[in-house]
VOGU-3710 file (C-alpha; in Angstrom, 3 decimals, decimal comma):
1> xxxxxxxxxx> -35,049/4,580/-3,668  -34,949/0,700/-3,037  -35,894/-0,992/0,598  -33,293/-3,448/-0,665  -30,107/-3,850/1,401  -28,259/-3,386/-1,681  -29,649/-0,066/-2,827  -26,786/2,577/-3,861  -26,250/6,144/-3,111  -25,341/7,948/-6,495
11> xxxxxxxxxx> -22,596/9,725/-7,424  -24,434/12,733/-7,575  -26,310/12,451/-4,611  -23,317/11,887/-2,807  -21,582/15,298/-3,780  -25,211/17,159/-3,797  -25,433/16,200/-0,145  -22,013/17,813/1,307  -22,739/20,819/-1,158  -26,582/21,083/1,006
21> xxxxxxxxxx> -24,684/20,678/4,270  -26,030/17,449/4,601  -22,245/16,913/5,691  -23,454/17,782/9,350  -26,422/16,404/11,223  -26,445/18,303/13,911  -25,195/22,083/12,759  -26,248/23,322/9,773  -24,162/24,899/7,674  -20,997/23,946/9,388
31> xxxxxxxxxx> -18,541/22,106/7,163  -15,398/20,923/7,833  -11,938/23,155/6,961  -10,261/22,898/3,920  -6,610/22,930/4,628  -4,703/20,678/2,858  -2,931/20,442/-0,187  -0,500/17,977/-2,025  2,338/18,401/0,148  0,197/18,156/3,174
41> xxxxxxxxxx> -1,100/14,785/1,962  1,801/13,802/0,572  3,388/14,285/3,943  0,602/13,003/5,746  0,547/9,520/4,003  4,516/8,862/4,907  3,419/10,019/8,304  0,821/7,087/8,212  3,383/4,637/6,506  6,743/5,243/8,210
51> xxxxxxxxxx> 6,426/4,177/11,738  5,718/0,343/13,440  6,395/-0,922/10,500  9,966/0,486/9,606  10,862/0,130/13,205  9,993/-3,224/14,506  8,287/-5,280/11,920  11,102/-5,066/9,288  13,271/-6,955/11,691  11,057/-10,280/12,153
61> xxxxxxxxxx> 10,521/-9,784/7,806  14,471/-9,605/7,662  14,828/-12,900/9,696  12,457/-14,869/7,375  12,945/-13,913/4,345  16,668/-13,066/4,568  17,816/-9,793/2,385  15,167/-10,866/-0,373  13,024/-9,165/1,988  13,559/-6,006/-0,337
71> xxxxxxxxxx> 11,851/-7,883/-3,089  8,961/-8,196/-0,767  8,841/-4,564/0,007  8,642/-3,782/-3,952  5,686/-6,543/-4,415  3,854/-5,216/-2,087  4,443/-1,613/-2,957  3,409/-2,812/-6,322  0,220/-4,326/-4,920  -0,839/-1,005/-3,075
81> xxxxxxxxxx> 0,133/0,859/-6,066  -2,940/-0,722/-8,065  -5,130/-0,116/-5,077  -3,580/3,279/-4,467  -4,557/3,789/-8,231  -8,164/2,447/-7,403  -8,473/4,948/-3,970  -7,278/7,587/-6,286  -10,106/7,339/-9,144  -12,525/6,768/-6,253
91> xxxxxxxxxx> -11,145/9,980/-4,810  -11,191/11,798/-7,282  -14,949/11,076/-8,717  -16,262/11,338/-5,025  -14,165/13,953/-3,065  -16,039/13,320/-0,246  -14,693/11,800/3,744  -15,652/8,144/4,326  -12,928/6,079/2,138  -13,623/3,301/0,909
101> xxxxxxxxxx> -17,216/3,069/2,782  -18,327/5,614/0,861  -16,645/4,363/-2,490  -18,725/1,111/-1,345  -22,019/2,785/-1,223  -21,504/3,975/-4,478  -20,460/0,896/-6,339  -21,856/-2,079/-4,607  -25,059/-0,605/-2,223  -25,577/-0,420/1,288
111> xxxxxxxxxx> -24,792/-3,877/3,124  -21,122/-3,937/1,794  -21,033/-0,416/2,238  -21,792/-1,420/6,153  -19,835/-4,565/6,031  -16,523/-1,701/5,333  -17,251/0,754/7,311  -17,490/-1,883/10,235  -14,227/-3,017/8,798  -12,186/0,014/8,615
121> xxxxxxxxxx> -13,240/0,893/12,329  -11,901/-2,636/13,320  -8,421/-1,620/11,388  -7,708/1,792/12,671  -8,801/1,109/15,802  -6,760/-1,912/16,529  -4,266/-0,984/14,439  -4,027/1,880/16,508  -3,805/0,282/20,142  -1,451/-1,617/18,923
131> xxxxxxxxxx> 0,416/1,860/17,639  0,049/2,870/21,101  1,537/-0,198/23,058  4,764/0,175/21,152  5,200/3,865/21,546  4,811/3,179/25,389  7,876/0,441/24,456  10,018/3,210/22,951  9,142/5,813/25,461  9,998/3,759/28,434
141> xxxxxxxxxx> 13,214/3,033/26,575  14,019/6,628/26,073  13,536/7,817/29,716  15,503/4,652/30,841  18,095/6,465/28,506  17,399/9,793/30,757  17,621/7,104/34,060  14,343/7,825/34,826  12,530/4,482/35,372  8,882/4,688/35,656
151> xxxxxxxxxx> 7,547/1,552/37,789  6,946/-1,739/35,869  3,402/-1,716/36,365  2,948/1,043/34,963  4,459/0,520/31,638  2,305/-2,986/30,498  -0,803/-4,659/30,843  -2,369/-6,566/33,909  -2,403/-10,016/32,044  1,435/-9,842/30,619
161> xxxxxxxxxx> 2,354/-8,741/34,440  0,161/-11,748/35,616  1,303/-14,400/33,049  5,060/-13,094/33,900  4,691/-13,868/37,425  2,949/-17,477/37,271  6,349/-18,195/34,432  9,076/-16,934/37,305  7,539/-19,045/39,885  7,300/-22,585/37,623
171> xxxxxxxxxx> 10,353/-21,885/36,269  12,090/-21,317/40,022  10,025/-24,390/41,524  10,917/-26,436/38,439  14,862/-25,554/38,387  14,717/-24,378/35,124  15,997/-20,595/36,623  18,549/-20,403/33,632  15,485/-19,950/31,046  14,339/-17,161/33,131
181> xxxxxxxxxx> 14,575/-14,142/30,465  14,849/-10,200/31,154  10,968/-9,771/29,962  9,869/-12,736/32,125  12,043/-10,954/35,184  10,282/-7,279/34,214  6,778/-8,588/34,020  7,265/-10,385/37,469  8,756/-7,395/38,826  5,614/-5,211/38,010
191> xxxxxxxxxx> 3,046/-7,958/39,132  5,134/-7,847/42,754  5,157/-4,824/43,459  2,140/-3,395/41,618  -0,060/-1,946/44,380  -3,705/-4,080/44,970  -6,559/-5,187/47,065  -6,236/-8,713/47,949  -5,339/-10,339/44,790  -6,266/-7,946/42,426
201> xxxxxxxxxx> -3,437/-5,581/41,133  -3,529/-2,388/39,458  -1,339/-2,850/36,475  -1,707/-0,835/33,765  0,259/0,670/30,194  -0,219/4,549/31,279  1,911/6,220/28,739  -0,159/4,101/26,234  -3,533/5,824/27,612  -1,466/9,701/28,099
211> xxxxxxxxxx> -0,415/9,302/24,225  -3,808/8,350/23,081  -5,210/11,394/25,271  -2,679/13,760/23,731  -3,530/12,585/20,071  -7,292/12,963/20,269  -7,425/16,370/21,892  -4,904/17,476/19,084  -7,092/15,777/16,461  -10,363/17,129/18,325
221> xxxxxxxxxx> -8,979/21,385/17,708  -8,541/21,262/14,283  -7,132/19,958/10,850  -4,842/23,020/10,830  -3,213/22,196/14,164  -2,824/18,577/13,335  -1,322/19,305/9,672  1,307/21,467/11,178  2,051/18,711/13,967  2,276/16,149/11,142
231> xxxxxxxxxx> 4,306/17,861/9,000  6,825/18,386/11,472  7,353/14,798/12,664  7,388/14,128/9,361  10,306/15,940/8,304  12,329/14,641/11,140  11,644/11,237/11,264  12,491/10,911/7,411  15,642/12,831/8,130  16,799/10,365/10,858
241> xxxxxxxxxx> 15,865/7,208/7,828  17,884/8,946/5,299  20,869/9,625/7,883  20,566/5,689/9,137  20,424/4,896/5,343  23,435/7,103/4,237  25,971/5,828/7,332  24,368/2,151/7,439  26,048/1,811/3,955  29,287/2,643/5,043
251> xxxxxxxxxx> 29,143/-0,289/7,744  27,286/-2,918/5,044  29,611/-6,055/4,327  28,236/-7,543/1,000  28,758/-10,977/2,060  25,402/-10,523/4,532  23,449/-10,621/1,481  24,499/-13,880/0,410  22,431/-16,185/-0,157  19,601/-13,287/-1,294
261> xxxxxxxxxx> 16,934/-15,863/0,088  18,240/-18,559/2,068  14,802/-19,652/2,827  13,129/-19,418/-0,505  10,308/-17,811/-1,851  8,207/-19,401/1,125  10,571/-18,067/3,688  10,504/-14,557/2,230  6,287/-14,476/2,217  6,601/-15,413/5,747
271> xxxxxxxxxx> 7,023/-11,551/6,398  4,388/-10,812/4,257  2,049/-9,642/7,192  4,465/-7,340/8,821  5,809/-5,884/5,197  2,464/-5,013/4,737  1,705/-3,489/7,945  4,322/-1,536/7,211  2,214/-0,189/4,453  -1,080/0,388/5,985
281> xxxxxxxxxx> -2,104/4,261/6,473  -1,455/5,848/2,567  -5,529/4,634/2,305  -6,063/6,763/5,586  -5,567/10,385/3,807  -8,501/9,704/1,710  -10,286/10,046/4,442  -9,278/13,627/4,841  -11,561/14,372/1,466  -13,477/17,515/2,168
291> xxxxxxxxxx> -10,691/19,067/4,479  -8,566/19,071/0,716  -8,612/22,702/-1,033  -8,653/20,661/-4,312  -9,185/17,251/-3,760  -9,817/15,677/-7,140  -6,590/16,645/-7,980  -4,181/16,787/-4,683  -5,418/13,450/-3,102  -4,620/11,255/-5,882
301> xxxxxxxxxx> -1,092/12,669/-6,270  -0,759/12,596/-2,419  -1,578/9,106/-2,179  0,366/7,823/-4,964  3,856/10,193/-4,206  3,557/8,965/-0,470  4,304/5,221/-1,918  6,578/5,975/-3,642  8,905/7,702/-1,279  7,863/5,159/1,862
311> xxxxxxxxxx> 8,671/2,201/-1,285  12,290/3,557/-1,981  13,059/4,081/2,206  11,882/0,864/2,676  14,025/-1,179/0,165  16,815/0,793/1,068  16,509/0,362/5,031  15,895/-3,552/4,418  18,995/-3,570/2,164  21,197/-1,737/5,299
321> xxxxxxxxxx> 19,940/-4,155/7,499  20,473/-7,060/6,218  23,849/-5,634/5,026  25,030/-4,596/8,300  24,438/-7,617/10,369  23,286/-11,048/9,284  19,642/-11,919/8,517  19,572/-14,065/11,804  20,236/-11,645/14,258  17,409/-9,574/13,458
331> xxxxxxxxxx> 14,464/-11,278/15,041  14,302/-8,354/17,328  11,673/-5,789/18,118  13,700/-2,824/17,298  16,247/-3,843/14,349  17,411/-0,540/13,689  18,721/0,507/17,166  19,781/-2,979/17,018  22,466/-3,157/14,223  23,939/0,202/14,954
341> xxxxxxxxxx> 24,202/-1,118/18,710  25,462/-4,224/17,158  28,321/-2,169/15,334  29,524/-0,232/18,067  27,267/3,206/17,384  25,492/3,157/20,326  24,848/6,861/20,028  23,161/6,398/16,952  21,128/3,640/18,376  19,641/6,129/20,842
351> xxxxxxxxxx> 19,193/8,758/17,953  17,051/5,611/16,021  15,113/5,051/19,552  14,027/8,813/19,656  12,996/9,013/16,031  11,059/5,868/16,666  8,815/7,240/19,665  8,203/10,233/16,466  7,242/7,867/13,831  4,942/6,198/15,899
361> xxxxxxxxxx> 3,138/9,155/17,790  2,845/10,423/14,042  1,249/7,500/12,825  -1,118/7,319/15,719  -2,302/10,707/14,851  -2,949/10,016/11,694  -4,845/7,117/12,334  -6,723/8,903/15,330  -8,262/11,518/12,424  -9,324/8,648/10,308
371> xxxxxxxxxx> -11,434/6,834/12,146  -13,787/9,245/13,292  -14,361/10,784/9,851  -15,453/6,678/9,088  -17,793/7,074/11,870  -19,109/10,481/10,673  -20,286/9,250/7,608  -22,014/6,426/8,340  -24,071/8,384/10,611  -24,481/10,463/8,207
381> xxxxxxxxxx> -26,223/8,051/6,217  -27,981/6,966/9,259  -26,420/3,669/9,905  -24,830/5,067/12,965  -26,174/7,570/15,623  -26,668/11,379/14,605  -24,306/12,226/17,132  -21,159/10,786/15,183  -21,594/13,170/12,409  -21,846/16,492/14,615
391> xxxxxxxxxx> -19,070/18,951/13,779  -17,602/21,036/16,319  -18,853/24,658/15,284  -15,595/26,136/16,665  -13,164/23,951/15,574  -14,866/22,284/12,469  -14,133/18,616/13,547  -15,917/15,837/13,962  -15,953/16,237/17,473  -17,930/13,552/19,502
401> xxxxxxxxxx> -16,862/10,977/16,828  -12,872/12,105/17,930  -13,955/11,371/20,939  -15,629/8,039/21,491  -12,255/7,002/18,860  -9,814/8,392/21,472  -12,089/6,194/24,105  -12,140/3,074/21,887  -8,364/3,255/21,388  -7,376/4,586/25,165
411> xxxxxxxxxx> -8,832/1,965/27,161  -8,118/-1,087/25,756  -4,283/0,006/25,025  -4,061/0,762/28,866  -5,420/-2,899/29,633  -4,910/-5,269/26,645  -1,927/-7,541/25,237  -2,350/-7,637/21,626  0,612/-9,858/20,155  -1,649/-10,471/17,087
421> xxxxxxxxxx> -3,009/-7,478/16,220  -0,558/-7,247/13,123  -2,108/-9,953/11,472  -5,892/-8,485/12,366  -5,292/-4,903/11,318  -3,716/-6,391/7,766  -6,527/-8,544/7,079  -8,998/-5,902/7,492  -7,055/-3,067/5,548  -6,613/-6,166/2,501
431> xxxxxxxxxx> -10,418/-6,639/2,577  -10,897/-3,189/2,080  -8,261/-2,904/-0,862  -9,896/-5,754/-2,611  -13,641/-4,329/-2,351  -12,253/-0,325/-3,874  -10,372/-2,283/-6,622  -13,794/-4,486/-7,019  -15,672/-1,354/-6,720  -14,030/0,715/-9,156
441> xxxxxxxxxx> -14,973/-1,977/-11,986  -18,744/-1,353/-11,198  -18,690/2,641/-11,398  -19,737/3,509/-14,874  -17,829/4,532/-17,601  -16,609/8,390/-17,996  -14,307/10,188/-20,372  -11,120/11,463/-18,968  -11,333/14,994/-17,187  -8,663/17,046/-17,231
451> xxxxxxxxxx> -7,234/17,918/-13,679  -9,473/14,678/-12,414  -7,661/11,379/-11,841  -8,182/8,111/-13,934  -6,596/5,222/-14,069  -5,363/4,209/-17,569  -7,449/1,343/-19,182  -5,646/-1,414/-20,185  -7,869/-4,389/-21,486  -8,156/-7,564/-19,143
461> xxxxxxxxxx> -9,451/-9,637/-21,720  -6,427/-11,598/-22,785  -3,891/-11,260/-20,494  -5,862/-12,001/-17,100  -7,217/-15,427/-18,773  -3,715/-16,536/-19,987  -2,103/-15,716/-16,443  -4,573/-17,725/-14,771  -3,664/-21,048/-17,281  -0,360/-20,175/-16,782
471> xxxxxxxxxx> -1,015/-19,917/-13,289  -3,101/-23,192/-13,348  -0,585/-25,083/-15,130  2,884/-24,261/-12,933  1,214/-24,271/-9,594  -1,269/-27,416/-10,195  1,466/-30,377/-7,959  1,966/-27,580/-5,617  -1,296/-26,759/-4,997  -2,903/-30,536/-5,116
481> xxxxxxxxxx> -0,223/-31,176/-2,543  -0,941/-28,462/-0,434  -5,015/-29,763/-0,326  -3,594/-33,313/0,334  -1,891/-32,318/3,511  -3,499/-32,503/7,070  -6,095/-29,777/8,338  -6,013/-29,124/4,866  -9,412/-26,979/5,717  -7,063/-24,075/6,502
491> xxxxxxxxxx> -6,396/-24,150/3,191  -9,991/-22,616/2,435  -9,073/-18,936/2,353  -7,013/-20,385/-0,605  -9,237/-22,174/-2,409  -11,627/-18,864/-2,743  -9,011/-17,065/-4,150  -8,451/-19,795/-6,990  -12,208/-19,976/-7,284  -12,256/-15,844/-7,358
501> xxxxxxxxxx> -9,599/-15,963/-10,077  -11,440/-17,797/-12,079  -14,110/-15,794/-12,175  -12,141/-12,554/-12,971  -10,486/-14,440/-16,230  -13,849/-15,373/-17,580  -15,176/-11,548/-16,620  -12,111/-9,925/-17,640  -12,506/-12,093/-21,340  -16,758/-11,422/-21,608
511> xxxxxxxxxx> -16,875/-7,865/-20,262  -13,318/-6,380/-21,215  -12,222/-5,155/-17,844  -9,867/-2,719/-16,724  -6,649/-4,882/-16,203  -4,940/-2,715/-12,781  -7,630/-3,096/-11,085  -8,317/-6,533/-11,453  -4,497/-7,559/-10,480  -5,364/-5,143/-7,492
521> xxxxxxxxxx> -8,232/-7,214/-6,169  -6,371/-10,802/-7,059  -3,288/-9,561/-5,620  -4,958/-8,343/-2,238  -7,291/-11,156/-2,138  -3,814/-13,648/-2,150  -1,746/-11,791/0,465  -5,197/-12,295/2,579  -4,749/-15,884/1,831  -1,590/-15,821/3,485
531> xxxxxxxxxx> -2,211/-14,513/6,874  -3,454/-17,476/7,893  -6,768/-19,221/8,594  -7,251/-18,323/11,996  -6,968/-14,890/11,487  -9,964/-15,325/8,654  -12,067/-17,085/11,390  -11,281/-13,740/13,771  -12,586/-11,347/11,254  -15,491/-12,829/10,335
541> xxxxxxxxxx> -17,000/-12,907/13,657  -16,134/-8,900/13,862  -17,921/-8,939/10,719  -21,350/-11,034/11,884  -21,335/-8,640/15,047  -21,101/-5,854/12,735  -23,956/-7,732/10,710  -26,124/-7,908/13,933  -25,698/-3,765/14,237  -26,760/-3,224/10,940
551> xxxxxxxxxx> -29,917/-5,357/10,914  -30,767/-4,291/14,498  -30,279/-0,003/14,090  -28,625/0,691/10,619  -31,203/-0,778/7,794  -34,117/0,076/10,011  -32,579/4,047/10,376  -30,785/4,457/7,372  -31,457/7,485/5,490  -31,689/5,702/1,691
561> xxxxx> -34,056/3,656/3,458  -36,261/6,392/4,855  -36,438/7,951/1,482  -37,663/5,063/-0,055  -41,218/5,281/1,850
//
């Protein structure tokens, strides 16, 4: 083995590992459960995909971009298709839990194996307190719906509460009392009458932290329990879309959708951060690799059928919105309550707001049995701890991984205001499309298997160079006026992407590369380029602290490393 930060971990050592047990650290012999199937990770990927997403983010998507929104939807359905396709080779060569940081180790060695592992932990984890702060929004809507009102500051966090109060008083003193708003008036309200010592209050999002709790002891006893769970929500919560589908149409007026995109093609890639968002969790079932009964065959078909269905809900909810109401009412944070409120149905509005404290709990659970499998197998490579890859001999879990996750996730949503985490959580799930679809070019060349996934070959070598002249040629005024503008730095994230594409259509004409995964990676590196460039600066100090961990504990204890002496 190399002492190079770059050395891989083979195909075959990978699998030769888990079959030794090398899957635990700390027990020997105890593997995790194998309980799911198709429809289990079928199931469990529109559990992942249908929640924030469909029932806040679609609204602020449907303002920008107008009913051309749907379009969006399909293009980026279409660009998590040719990841999903790259997740599902991947999957299917190396059944084994980890995702794409194990699909890294195998392709492109051990630092940008690190460099996603840190990365995934960064998207499930604050992808998931943000998952929690809005199912505290929708609970303390429904019991407000049951008139039981839990006190304000119990229901947000200290600095929202703190900020609220400092707004009510300049606003009052200033005489601008009319531009007082009902949040401003609730956050004051909590900081005033939160209990305290002196000037410190105790204000603090407790059903945030009570979910969290609840999710990680269900994911901490066992696949089987949280499969069943899953399942369940699942079913309902797609009922409810189908039901708000089928009766939206009946209230759609068909001049709402005129114009399709009254703010252009610009306007509709303004939602491009919260469409995708709404697609983030189908990668999170690969995860679940070794709990499968028959994994190179049920997670590809899992992943893949889960995009489909969430694709076809989400056109058709976008389409009801937009149809119902007009595209400028629906800056709101829960559009589907809204519109049916905004008809007259308030009954179904309350319905929507009960299906929506479902779809999120259900996506926080799925989320909440990712991560820790992400921190099991880097310590399993010794990157991390020993402790993260023990597996609960009772309830076959990764149980002290579960745990610190449900701590990582429990505190901060009790505490923290995180209006940007959308933005954050897409960039990192993006970076991790882009380096599986990069990844799957480097794994060598096999024939077809039968009952084994692969994706069909299509040669690059033409078509990738000509759309990049194409490209080249009907973008160049745009894009030379777009580097002529001020702060025209920002406009770096861009510039890597032309500079990436590039590369690909000279790579794609030498070596003859597999064309859907190269329009995965281009397509996932652009929609990166569009969440903006201080989101880029964000994640790449998350990634140099990750960098620090690695060089400081990980290359020093890593088990390639060792074996290299």
């Amino acid at each position: 083995m190399s002492k190079s930060i770059f050395r891989k971990k083979s195909l075959d050592k990978i699998l030769a590992d888990v079959q030794s047990g090398f899957s635990d650290s700390e027990h020997s012999g105890t593997h995790l459960k194998k309980e799911l199937r198709v429809k289990d990770l079928t199931l469990m990927g529109i559990a992942a995909v249908v929640g924030a997403g469909i029932f806040s983010t679609i609204g602020t998507a449907s303002f920008n971009g107008g009913p051309g929104v749907s379009i969006l939807f399909i293009l980026t359905a279409i660009t998590c298709g040719f990841s999903a396709m790259c997740y599902a080779e991947f999957a299917s060569r190396i059944p084994v839990a980890g995702s794409a940081y194990t699909y890294a180790y195998a392709s492109f060695g051990e630092l940008i194996a690190w460099i996603i592992g840190w990365d995934l932990l960064m998207e499930y984890a604050i992808g998931n307190i943000a998952v929690a702060i809005s199912w505290s929004e929708y609970f303390v809507n429904l019991l407000e719906g049951f008139h039981i009102h839990l006190p304000r500051y119990l229901t947000m966090d200290y600095f929202s509460a703190f900020k609220g109060y400092e707004q009510l008083q300049q606003l009052t003193a200033s005489g601008h009392a009319a531009e007082i708003t009902e949040r401003i008036k609730a956050e004051a309200l909590a900081w005033s009458t939160a209990p305290g010592i002196g000037g410190i209050k105790f204000v603090a999002n407790l059903p945030a932290l009570l979910i969290v709790v609840l999710i990680t002891y269900l994911v901490y006893i066992g696949i089987r329990e949280t499969k069943k769970v899953t399942n369940a929500m699942v079913l309902l919560k797609v009922g409810v879309v189908i039901a708000v589908i089928v009766l939206g149409f009946f209230y759609v007026t068909p001049a709402n959708w005129h114009p399709f995109m009254p703010n252009g093609f610009s306007g509709m890639m303004k939602g491009v951060s919260g469409v995708f968002f709404a697609y983030i969790g189908f990668d999170a079932i690969s995860t679940t690799a070794e709990e499968c009964e028959n994994p190179q065959r049920d997670l590809p078909k899992g992943m893949i059928y889960s995009l489909i269905v969430c694709t076809v809900l989400y056109v058709l909810i976008a389409l009801v919105l937009t149809g119902m109401v007009s595209y400028k009412e629906l800056q709101v944070g829960d559009p589907l309550a809204f519109v049916f409120a905004r008809v007259g149905l308030t009954n179904i509005s309350y319905v929507i707001s009960v299906s929506a404290v479902i779809a999120t709990a259900s996506v926080l659970l799925i989320f909440q049995m990712g991560q820790p499998r992400i921190w099991m197998s880097m310590s399993r490579d010794g990157l991390l701890p020993k402790a993260f890859s023990r597996i609960h001999p009772k309830f076959q879990t990764p149980s002290f991984a579960t745990v610190v996750t449900g701590f990582v996730v429990a505190i901060p949503a009790l505490f923290m205001n995180l209006t940007e985490v959308t933005d954050l959580t897409s960039i990192g799930t993006l970076f991790a499309f882009v380096l599986v679809c990069g990844g799957v070019l480097l794994l060598p060349k096999t024939e077809a298997v039968k009952g084994k996934f692969r994706i069909p070959y299509v040669n690059a070598k033409w078509i990738v160079p000509i759309l990049f002249i194409a490209g080249m040629i009907f973008f160049w005024k745009p894009m030379m006026a777009m580097f002529a503008e001020e702060n025209s730095h920002e406009r770096f994230p861009f510039l890597l992407f032309i500079i990436l594409s590039a590369a690909l259509a000279v790579l794609s004409f030498v070596k003859n590369l597999s064309l859907i995964p190269v329009l995965g990676l281009l397509s996932c590196f652009y929609l990166m380029t569009e969440l903006g460039y201080i989101n880029w600066l964000r994640f790449l100090i998350w990634l140099v602290i990750g960098l620090v961990i690695y060089f400081t504990y990980g290359y020093k204890n890593s088990r390639l490393g060792k074996e290299a002496v």
